[in-house]
NUZA-189076 format. One record per residue (C-alpha): z, y, x; residue in one letter. Coordinates in pm, whole numbers, padded with zeros to 5 digits, always signed. Layout:
N
ZYXA;...
END
This chain:
293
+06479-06131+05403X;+06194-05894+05309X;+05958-06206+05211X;+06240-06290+04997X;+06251-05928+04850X;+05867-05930+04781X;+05867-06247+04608X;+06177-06156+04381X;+05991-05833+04286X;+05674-05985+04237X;+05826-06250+04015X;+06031-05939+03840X;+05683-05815+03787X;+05548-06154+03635X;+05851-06192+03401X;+05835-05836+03288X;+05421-05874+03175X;+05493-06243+03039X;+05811-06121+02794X;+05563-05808+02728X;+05260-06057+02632X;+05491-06297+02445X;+05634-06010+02239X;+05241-05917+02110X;+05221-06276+02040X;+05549-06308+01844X;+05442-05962+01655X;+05106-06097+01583X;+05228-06411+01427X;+05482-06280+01282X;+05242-05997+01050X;+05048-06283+00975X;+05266-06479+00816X;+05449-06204+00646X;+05439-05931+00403X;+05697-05717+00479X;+05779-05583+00828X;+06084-05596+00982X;+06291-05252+01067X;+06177-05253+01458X;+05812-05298+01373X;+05808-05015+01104X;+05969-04786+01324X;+05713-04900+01631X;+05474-04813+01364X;+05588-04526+01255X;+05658-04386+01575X;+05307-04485+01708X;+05146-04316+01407X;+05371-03997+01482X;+05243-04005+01804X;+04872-04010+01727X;+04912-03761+01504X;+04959-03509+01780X;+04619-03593+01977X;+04414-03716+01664X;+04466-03356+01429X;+04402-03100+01753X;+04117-03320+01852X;+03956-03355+01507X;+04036-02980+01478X;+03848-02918+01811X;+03556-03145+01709X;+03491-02954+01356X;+03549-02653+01583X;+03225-02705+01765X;+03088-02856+01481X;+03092-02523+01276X;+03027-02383+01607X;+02685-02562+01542X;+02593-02519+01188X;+02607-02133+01256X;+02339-02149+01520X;+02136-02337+01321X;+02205-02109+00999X;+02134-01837+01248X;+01792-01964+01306X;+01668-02015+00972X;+01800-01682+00851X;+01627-01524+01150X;+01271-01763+01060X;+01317-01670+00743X;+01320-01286+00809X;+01072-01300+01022X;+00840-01512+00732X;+00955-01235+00499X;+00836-00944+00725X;+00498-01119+00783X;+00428-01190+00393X;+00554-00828+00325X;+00298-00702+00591X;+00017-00960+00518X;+00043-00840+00126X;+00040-00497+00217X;-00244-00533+00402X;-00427-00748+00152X;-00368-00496-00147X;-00509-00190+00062X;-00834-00382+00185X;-00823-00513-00229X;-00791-00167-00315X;-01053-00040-00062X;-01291-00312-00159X;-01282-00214-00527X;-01365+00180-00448X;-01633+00133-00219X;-01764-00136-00457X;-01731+00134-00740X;-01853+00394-00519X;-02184+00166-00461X;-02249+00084-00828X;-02230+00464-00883X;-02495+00558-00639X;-02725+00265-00760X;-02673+00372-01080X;-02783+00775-01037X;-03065+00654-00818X;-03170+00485-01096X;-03118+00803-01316X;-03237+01101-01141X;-03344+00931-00818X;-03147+01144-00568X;-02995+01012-00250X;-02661+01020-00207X;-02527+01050+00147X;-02157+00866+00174X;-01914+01100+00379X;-01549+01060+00470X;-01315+01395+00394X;-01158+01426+00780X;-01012+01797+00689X;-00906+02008+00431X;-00784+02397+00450X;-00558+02492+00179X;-00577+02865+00258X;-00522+03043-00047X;-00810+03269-00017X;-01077+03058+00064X;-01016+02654+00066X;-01274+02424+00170X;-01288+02059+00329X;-01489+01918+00597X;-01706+01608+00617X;-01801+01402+00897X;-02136+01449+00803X;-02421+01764+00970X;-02728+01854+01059X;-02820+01534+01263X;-02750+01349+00944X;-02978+01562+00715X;-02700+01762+00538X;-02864+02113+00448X;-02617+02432+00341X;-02630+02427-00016X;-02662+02024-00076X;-02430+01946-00376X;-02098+01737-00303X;-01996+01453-00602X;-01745+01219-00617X;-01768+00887-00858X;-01598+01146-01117X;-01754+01424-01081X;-01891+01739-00900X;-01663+01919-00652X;-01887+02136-00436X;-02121+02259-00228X;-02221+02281+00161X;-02129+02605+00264X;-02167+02544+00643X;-02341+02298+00869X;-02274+02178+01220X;-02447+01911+01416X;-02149+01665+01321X;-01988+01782+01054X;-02014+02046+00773X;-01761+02291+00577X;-01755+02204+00207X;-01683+02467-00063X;-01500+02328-00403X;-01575+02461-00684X;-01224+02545-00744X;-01331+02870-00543X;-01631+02995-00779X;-01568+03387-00858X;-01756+03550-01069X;-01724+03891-00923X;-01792+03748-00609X;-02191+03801-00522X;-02197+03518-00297X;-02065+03266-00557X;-02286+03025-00681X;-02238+02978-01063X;-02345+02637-01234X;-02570+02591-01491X;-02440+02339-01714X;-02575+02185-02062X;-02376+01906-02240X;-02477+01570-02210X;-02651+01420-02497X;-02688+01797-02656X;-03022+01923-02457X;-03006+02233-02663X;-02628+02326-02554X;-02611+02555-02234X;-02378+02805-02033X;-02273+02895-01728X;-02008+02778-01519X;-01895+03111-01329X;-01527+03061-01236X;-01148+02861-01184X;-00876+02995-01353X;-00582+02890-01081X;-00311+02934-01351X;-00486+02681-01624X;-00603+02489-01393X;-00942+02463-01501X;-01301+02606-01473X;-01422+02836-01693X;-01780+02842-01838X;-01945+03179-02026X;-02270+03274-02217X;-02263+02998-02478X;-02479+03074-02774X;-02253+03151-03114X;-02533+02846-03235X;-02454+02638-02989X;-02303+02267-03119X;-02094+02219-02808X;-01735+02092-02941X;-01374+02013-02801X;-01428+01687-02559X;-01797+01720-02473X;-01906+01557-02100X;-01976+01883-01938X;-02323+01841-01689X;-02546+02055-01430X;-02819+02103-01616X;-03033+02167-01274X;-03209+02525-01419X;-03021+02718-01099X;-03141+02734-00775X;-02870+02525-00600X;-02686+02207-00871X;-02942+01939-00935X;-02955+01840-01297X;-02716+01543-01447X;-02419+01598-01185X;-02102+01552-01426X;-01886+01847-01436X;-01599+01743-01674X;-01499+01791-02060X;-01460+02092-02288X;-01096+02157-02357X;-01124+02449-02551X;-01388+02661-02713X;-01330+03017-02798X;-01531+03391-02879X;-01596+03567-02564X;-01490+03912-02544X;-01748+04122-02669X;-01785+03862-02959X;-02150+03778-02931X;-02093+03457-02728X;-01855+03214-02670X;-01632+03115-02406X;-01503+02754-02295X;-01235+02582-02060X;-01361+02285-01883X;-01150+02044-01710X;-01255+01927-01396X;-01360+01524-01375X;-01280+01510-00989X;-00943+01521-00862X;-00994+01707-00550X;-00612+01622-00476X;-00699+01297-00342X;-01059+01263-00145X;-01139+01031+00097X;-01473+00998+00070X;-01732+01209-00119X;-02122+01208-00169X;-02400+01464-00055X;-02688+01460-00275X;-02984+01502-00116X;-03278+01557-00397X;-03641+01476-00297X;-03908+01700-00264X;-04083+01610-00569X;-03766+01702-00742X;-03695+02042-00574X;-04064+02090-00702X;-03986+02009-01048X;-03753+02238-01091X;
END
């Protein structure tokens, strides 16, 4: 009785998968032969396509999804290369423009002391500003230069410009410089300039103080003959005991009678920005100079 059982279901079984496969076959011929589909098959189809509908759209969803998912990280990446490329031309530029920028002083700086050597044969001693006091009563700047490096008190102190000081104090290692900005003529320590104008042997005056208000130096005993005009390059003219000759002071702004009307009086404005020093020069004049004098 069970044998029997088995072999009904089994052939139950085989009936079932041959109708099944003989349906596919029938289908298959059937859309072969003809256009149009019959009302079972289109609503097989349809219903299939219903069907796939509901995995195919939340899977495709899920695949973009991920996708996306992917394209940000690799956006993400680039942006972040391309910020850091950015940061590194915006540092490497930076860096390139100051060394430009230093290369073009210092090369200015050496064609200058080539050139006076040539002129006047002094030697100028190249010293970096590491200080300056802006004490109202008495502002100076030191140099990195002293007595180990042949600075003496009194040595003038140039830029490219023009004249800004003198040595006023000397260390081993470094020295005190005073600007000019501080000459006083009622001071008796104050060392006035003798100045001449260049190209005009015959001009001459003194330059004996800063007006802080103007802004500018102010030079006395010009001669009422004297052809010194508005714009002149103002120079040492090296007949004091302390400026050597042909240090450039800057240009006659204006040109006025003095007060007691026998000589005249002029503004000069400075050549040298003392605002903005970084390095300066110490002239150092050689002993067959110092003997000229």
């Amino acid at each position: 009785m069970i044998e029997l059982f088995k072999l009904f279901r089994n052939k139950r079984m085989f009936m079932l998968m041959f109708g099944f496969i003989l349906f596919i076959v029938v289908i298959g011929f059937s859309l072969s032969d003809r256009k149009e589909l019959s009302m079972p098959e289109k609503f097989i189809g349809d219903s299939v396509g219903f069907v796939q509908q509901w995995f195919y759209v939340p899977a495709a969803s899920i695949a973009g999804f991920f996708e996306d998912i992917g394209k940000l990280r690799t956006i993400y990446e680039e942006n972040e290369y391309l910020r850091l490329t950015a940061a590194a031309y915006a540092r490497d530029k930076i860096g390139y423009n100051f060394l430009q920028e230093e290369n073009e002083r210092l090369q200015k700086e050496l064609n200058f002391t080539e050139q006076q050597k040539k002129i006047n044969k002094y030697n100028y001693r190249i010293a970096h500003v590491i200080a300056i006091d802006n004490n109202p009563y008495s502002k100076t700047l030191e140099i990195n230069l002293g007595s180990l490096n042949g600075i003496k008190q009194d040595m003038a102190v140039t830029t490219i410009d023009g004249i800004i000081g003198i040595v006023s104090q000397v260390r081993p290692n470094t020295a005190t410089v005073m600007p000019i900005t501080e000459l006083d003529d009622k001071s008796p320590t104050s060392n006035a300039i003798a100045a001449t104008i260049l190209g005009k042997s015959d001009s001459f005056g003194m330059v004996t103080s800063y007006d802080d208000e103007t802004e500018r130096l102010i030079m006395t005993r010009i001669g009422e003959n004297d052809k010194m005009i508005v714009d002149d390059l103002v120079v040492t003219s090296g007949s004091d005991s302390v400026y050597p000759r042909g240090l450039v002071i800057g240009t006659v702004e204006t040109k006025e009678v003095g007060n007691f009307g026998l000589t005249y009086t002029a503004s000069i404005k400075m050549a040298a920005n003392l605002n903005q020093l970084k390095e300066v020069f110490v002239v150092e004049v050689s002993a067959s100079e110092d003997a000229g004098k």
